[in-house]
Each structure stands twice: as C-alpha cells, then as structure tokens.
C-alpha positions as CSV (number, residue, x, y, z in Angstrom):
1,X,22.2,38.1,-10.2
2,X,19.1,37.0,-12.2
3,X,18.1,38.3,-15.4
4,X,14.5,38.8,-14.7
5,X,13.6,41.7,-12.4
6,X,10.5,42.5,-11.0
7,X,9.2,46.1,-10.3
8,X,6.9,45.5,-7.9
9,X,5.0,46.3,-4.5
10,X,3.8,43.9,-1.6
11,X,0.3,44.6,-1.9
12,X,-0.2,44.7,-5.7
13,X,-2.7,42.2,-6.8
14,X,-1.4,42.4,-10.6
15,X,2.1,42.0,-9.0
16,X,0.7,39.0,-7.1
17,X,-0.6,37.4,-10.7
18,X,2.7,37.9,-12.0
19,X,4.6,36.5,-8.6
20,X,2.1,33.3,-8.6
21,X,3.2,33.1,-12.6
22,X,6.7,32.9,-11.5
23,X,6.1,30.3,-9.0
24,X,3.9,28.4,-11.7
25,X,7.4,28.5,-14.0
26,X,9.8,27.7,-11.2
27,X,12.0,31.2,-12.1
28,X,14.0,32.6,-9.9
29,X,13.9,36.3,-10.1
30,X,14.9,39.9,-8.3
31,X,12.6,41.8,-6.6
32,X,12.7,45.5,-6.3
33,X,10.0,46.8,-4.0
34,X,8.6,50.5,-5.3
35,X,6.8,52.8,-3.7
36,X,3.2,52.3,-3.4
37,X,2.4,56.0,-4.3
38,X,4.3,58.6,-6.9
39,X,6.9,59.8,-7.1
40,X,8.6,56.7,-8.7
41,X,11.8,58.1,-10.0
42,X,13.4,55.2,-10.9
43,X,10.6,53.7,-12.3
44,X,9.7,55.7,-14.7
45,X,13.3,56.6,-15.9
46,X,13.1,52.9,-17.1
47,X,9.5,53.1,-18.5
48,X,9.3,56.9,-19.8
49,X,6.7,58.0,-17.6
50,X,4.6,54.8,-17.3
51,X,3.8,54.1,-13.5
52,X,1.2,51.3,-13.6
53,X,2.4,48.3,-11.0
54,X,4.3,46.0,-12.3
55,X,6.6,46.3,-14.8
56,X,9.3,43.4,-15.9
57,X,12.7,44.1,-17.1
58,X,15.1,42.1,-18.9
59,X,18.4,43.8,-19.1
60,X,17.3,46.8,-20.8
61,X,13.7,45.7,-22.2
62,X,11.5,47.3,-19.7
63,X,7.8,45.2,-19.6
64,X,4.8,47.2,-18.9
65,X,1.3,46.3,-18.1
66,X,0.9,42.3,-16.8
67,X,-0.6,41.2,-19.9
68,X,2.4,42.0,-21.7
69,X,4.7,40.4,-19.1
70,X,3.1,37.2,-18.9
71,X,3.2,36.7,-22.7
72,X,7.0,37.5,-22.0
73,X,7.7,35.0,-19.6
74,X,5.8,32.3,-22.0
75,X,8.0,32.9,-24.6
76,X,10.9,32.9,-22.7
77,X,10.5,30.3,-20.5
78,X,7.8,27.9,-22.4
79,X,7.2,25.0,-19.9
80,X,5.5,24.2,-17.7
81,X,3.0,26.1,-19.8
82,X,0.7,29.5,-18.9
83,X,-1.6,27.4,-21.9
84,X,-2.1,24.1,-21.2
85,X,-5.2,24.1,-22.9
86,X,-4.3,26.2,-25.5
87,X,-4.3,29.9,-26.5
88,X,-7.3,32.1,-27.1
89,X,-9.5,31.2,-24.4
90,X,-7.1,31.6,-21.8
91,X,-6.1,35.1,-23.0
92,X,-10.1,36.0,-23.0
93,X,-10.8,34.6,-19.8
94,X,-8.1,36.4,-18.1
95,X,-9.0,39.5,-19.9
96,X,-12.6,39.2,-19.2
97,X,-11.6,38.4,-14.9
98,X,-9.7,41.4,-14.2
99,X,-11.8,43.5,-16.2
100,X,-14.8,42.8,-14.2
101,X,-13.7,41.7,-10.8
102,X,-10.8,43.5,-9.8
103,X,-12.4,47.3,-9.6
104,X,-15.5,45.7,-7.7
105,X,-12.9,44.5,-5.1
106,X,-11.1,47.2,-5.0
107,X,-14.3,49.5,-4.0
108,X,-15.2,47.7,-1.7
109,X,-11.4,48.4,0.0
110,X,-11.2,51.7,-0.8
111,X,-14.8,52.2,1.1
112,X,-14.6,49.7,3.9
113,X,-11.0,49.3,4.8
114,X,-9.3,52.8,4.3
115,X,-7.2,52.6,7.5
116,X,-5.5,49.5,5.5
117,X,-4.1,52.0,3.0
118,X,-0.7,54.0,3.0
119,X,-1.1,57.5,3.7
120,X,-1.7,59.7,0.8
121,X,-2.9,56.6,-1.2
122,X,-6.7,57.8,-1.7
123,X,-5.8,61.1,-3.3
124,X,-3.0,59.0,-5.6
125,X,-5.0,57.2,-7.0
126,X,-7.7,60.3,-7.5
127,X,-5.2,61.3,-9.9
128,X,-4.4,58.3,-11.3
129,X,-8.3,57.3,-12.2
130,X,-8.8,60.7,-13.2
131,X,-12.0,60.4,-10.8
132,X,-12.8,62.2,-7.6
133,X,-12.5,59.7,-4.8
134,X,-15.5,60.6,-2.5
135,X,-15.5,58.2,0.5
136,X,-19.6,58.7,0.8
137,X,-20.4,57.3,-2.7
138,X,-17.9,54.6,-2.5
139,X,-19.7,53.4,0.3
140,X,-23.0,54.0,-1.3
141,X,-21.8,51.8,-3.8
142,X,-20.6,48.6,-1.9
143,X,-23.9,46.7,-1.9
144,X,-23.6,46.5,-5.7
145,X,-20.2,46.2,-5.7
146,X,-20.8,42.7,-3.4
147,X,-23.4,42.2,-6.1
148,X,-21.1,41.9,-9.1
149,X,-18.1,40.0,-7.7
150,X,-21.0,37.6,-6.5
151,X,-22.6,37.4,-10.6
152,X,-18.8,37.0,-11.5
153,X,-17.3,34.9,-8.9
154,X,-20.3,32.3,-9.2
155,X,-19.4,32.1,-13.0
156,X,-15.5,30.7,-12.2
157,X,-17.7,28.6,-9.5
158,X,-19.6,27.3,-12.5
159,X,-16.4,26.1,-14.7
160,X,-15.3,23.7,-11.4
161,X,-18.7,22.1,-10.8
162,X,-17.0,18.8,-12.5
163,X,-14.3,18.6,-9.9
164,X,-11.4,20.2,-12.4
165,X,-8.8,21.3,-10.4
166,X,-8.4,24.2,-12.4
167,X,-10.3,26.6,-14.4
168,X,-9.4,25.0,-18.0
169,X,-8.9,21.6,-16.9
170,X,-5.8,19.7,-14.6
171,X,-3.0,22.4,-14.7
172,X,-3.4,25.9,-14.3
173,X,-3.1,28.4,-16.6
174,X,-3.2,32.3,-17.3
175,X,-7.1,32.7,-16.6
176,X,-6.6,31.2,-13.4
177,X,-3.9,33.2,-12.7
178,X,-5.8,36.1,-14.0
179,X,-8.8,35.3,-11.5
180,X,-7.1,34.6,-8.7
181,X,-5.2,37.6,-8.0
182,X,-8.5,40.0,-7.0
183,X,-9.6,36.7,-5.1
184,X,-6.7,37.1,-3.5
185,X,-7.0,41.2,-2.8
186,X,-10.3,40.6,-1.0
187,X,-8.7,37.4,1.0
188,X,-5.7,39.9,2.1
189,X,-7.9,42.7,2.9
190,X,-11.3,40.5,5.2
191,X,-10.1,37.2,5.4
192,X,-9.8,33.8,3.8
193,X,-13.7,33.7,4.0
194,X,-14.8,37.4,2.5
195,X,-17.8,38.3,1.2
196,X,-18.4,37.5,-1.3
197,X,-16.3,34.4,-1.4
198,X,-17.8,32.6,1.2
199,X,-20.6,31.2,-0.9
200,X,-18.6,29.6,-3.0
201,X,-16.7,26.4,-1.3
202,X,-15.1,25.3,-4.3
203,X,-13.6,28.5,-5.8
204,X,-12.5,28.8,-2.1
205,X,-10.7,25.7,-2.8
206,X,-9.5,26.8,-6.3
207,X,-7.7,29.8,-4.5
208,X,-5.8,27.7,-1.8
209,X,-4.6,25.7,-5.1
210,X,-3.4,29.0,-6.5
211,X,-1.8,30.0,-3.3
212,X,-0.2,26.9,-2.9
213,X,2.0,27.4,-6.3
214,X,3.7,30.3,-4.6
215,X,5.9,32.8,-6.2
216,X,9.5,31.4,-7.4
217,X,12.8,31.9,-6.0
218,X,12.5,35.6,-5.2
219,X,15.7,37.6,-4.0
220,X,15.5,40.8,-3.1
221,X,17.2,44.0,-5.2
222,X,17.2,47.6,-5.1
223,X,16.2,50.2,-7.9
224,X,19.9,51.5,-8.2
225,X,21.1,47.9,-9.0
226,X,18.3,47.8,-11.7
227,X,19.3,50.8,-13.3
228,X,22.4,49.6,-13.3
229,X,21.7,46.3,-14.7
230,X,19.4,48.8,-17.7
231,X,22.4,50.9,-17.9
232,X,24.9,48.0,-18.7
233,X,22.8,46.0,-20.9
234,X,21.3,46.7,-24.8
235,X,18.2,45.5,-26.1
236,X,16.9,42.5,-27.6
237,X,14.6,44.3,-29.8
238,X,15.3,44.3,-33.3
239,X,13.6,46.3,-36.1
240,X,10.5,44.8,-36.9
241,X,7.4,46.4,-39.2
242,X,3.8,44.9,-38.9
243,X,2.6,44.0,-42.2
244,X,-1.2,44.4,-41.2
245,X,-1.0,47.4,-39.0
246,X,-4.4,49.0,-40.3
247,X,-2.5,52.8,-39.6
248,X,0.8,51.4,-41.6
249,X,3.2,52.6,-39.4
250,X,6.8,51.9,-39.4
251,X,9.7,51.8,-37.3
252,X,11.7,55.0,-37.1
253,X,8.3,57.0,-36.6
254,X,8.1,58.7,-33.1
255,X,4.8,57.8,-31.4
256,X,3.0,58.0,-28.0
257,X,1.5,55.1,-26.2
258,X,-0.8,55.4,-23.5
259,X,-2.8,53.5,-21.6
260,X,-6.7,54.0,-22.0
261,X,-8.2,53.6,-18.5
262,X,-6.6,55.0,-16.1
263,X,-2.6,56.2,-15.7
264,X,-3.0,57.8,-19.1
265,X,1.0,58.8,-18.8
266,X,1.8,59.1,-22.5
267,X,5.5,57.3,-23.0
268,X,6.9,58.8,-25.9
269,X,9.7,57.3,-28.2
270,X,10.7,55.9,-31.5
271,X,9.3,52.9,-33.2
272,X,11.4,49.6,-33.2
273,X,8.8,47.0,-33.4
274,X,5.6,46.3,-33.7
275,X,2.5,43.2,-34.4
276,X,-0.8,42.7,-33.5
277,X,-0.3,41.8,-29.7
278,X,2.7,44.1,-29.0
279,X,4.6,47.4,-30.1
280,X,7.8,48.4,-28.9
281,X,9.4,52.2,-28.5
282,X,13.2,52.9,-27.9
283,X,13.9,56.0,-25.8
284,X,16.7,57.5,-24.1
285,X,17.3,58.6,-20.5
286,X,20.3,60.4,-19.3
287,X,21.1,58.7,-16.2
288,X,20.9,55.1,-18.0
289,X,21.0,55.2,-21.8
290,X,18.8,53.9,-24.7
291,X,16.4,51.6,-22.9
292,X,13.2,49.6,-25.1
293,X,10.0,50.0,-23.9
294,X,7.3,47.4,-24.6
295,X,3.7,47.5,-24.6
296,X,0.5,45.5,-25.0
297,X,-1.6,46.3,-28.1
298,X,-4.7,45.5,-26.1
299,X,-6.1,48.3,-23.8
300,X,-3.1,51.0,-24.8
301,X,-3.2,53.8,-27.2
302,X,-1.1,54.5,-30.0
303,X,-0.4,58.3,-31.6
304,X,1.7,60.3,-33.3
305,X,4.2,62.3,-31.4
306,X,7.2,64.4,-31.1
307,X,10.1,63.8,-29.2
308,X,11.4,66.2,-26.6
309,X,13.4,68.9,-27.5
310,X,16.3,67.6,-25.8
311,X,18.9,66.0,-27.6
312,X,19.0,62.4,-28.0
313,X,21.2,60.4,-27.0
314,X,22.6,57.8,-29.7
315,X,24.7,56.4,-27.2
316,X,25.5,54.4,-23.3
317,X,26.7,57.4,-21.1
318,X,30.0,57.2,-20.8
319,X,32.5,55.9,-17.8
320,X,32.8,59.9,-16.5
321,X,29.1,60.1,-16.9
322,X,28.4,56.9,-14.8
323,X,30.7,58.0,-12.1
324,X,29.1,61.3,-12.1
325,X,25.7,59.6,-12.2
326,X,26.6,57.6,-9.0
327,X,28.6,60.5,-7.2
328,X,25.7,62.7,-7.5
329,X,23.2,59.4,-6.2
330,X,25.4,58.7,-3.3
331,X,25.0,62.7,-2.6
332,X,21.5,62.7,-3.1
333,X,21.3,59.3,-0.8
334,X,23.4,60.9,1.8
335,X,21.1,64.2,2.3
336,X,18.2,62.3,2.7
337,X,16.7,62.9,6.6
C-alpha cells in the first residue's frame, strides 16, 4: 500500500493540479474518490470539519488546501522539482492563476452547463460560498466572466510568445500546474477549443503539454482503508514554535483555523507547530485517534478557541474499541438500501 493518499474527486480541478503534480514527480499514490457533495463523514473525521477538495494524508498527517499539499510533496519528494526556476515567483504566479481564473470558469459552468452537475450540487455549494446561487444572474454574468479569463488567459499567452515550453522556462513547474488546472475545467466542461481558449493557439499547446505529464501511478482505495491507515499510524509533527509569529503564539494553545473565502468550517485543535508558511493543530477523533492537521498560513484564519467539551483523548483507541469501531461500520454498511 502507498504512503501517500489522495482525498479526492473525478471532477475536481484542484484535485486535477495535484494529480498532474503527482505525475510531474513520478509517485505512485492511493486514490480515495469522495463524494462530490456533503456529507463527507470520513473526510472530515480526518480533517476536523474541513471539507474543501482535496486533502493529502500521510499516515496520520492529514494535508488540507492544495497549496499546502504541493509544498508537501516538494519536500518530500524534491526531484524532479515543482521549482525549477526557483521559489517565489512560482508560488505567486500560482497564487495569482487560481485566484483570478478559476471562479470565472467556474461561472461560466455553473450558468451554462448545469445538467453537467450532480444533483443537489447548486444548492451545496450555496452553502459552501455563503452566496445565494441564482441561475438568472449567473447567466447575466457570463459575458464578463468570458471577458476576464480572456484578460487573464492572454497574460500566460504572453509568457510563451518566445517558444518556452513552459510558463518559467524548459520544465514545468507549480505556476504551470496552478494555471493549468481551470484550463483544464473549461476543456472538460466545452471542449479542447472553449471559449475563451480558442484564441490563444499556444496556451492551447501549453495545456496538451500539461496533460501529457499525466497523474502517477494511481491505485484506487476506499475511505475505510484510510481511516485505517490514520488509525494505525502517529504523526510526524513535532513540537515546533515560530519565533516571528507577530501574535506570539505557542504550541499547547488551542486555536481555530479557518479558511477565509468560502468553506469557513472552523477546525479546532491544539497547537503543535507552526512558521510563516504553515501551522499545524493536533486533534482527536473517536473512531481513529490523535490525527495532525495541517494548514496553509496563506488564505486561512487563525483564532483563539476552546476545545469541545468532550473528553480528549490522549491516546490510539484501543483493540476492543477498533473491533467495535468496525463491527458497528460493517452494521452500518450492511443497512445501507
């Protein structure tokens, strides 16, 4: 069984940028499809309550947000390289493309193509945007929408005009990785030549490079193996205070971390670890022990909290609880129409 294990779904675009990033390393990995829509029960017992698509997890460090994960893999497995050009650039470009193109592309989904969604999947994400979802503005709003991605898309245009290959030079890296995968949510959705991708020939190009890297050697898994593998396992984190942390917290504290556009899910835990790109909570959950949840610094909030008033657990559960555990799953699987 591999050690790295994907939460992911099919249609994903931020699973796709981590799937193409896989390929790009040559990793083999599991793959545990999740549900498109909540609930995601075993999901969130891993992450607290944090249901964002996808989420990485190493034994029983849980990764969340894609930023975080790719940095992960990096530093784990170092070559072939996510910055072959170097850091700093590639971490603003990528921030910078999925900031600005993704929720153009997917409007113009949402409004044009809602037959290509999973039931229920409009009103999901109504709650997850904190936004009302109104099918009549959305379409209102494609013609700009086209507009942007256009601006955008002809700016990545712009950085191949000298016949790079990629967006930073030979080899790709994390920005094209980051641009690609909304590319590739408007290529899935209207074709290789969407609008409006089909004035630009070269980024066209660019994408069937990306494409071409493909994803890895991907096995498939179920969510009850992950657990298990989170339930077996203890984390790599280690105790760590950042010097700099303008707030001067410390591990120990109990805090909430949250993200700040949309899935605002507050995960709440204790402090193990923490620096400028990266801060790490441990919590506990019944049915699979002390887990470490990691975050991104960048785009997540970070408060003060309490803990739940249930008792924590200090410890794995225990050989009766784990055949409990899986006596009342196999129930719970067998009642299922």
């Amino acid at each position: 069984m591999t050690d790295i294990i994907l939460h992911n779904y099919e249609i994903s675009p931020y699973s796709e940028k981590v799937r193409i990033g896989l390929g790009l390393k040559g990793l083999a990995w599991g793959s545990v499809e999740i549900p498109v829509i909540m609930p995601k029960p075993d999901l969130t017992a891993l992450t607290g309550g944090y249901r964002k698509t996808p989420v990485l997890q190493i034994g029983a460090d849980i990764y969340c947000d894609s930023q975080l994960i790719m940095r992960e893999l990096e530093r784990r497995h170092p070559n072939p390289s996510f910055y072959p050009a170097g850091h700093g650039a590639a971490d603003a470009l990528a921030w910078w493309a999925e900031k600005t193109t993704f929720s153009p592309a997917a409007g113009i989904l949402f409004a044009k193509r809602p037959d290509a969604l999973p039931e229920g999947f409009l009103e999901d994400r109504a709650k997850f945007s904190g936004r009302n979802i109104d099918p009549t503005a959305m379409m209102a709003a494609v013609p700009n929408l086209l507009d942007q991605l256009r601006a955008h898309f002809d700016w990545l245009d712009q950085m191949l005009t000298d016949g790079r290959s990629f967006l930073q030079g030979s080899a790709a890296s994390l920005a094209d990785l980051a641009a690609y995968h909304p590319v590739w949510f408007l290529q899935q959705n209207f074709g290789p030549r969407a609008a409006p991708l089909d004035g630009f020939p070269r980024l066209l190009n660019w994408a069937e490079r990306i494409a071409a890297i493909g994803h890895g050697r991907r096995s498939p898994m179920t969510s009850e193996q992950a657990l298990d593998v989170a339930r077996s396992a203890t984390s790599i984190a280690k105790a760590s205070a950042d010097a700099k942390d303008p707030i001067g917290r410390k591990p120990g504290q109990v805090i909430s971390v949250t993200p700040d556009d949309t899935g605002r899910d507050p995960v709440i835990g204790e402090l193990v670890a923490s620096g400028v790109h990266e801060i790490v909570i441990r919590r506990s959950e019944p049915a699979i022990g002390e887990v470490c949840v990691h975050f991104p610094r960048a785009g997540f909030v970070v408060a003060p909290a309490r803990l739940r008033s249930r008792r924590r657990s200090t410890s794995r559960p225990s050989a009766s609880q784990r055949a409990n555990h899986a006596r009342s799953r196999a129930k719970a699987l067998g009642s299922r129409p």
